[in-house]
N, C-alpha and C positions, 0 to 999 in steps of 0.2 A: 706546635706550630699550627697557624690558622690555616682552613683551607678556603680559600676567600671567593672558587669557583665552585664549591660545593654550598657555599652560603649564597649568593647569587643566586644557586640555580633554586633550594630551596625558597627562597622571597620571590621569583617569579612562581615558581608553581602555586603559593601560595595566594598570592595577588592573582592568579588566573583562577582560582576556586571559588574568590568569593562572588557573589551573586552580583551583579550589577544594579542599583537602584534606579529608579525610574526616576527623570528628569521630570520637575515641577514648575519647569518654566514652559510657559502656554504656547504649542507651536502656529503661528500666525498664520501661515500657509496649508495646516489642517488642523481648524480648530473641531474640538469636541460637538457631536451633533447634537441637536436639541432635541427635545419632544416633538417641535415645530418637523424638524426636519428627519427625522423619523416617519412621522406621518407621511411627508408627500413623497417617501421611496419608493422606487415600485422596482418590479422583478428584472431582471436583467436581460431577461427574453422579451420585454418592452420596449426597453431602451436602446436596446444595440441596434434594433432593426433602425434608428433612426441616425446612427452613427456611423455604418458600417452597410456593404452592401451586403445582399441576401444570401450569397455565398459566403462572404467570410463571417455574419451572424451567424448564420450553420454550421462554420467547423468551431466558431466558441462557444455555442452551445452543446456541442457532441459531444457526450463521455467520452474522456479518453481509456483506454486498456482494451483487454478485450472482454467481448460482451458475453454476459452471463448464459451459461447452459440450459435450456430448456429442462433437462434431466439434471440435475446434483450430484454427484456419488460423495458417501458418506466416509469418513474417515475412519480406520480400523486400526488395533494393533492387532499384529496376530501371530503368531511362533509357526515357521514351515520347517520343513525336515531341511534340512543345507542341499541335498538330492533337489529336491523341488528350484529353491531358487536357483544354485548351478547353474541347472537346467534352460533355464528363462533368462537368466543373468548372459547365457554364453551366447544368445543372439542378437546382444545388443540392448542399446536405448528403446525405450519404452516395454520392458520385462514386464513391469506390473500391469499394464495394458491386456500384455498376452494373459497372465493372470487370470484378470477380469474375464475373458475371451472364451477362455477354456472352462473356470466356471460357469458360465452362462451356459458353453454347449452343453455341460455334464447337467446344470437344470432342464433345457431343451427336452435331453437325453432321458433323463429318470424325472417325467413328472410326477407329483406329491410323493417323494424324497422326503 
């Protein structure tokens, strides 16, 4: 006996797999830019001011996220005793913080360690 909803679902998964081809008919509403119009683009911190008042050109051009650390810390792997992390783990969010914290004092502590 056929299973005619088990073939169904197989020809849709299939039909959603393959890759979509890019239509080759010319959209008239955005057509392809030229040389020409390359050349006369300019930055978008140019153009907005003229489009847009000076406050809302300011929040489109702000980064959004949050802004980079003056200081970076570096990514580590590093094997603790299960005692260590417990420890740090049982007072919450931001453990590896305290971590960092207590190393530091313990550099503070013993310089050229």
């Amino acid at each position: 006996m056929i299973n005619h909803q088990r073939i169904v679902k197989r020809l849709k998964l299939h039909a959603m797999s393959k890759r979509k081809t890019q239509s080759h008919t010319p959209d008239t509403d955005n057509p392809a830019w030229t040389v020409e119009d390359l050349a006369k683009a300019r930055p978008a911190g140019e153009v907005l001011g003229q489009l847009f008042s000076p406050e809302r050109t300011q929040s489109l051009l702000t980064p959004r996220g949050r802004p980079k650390a003056e200081i970076t810390k570096v990514r580590v792997g590093m094997r603790l005793s299960p005692e260590v992390i417990a420890h740090f783990k049982a007072s919450g969010d931001g453990w590896q913080t305290r971590i960092d914290a207590a190393l530091r004092q313990f550099i503070a502590e013993h310089p050229g360690s």
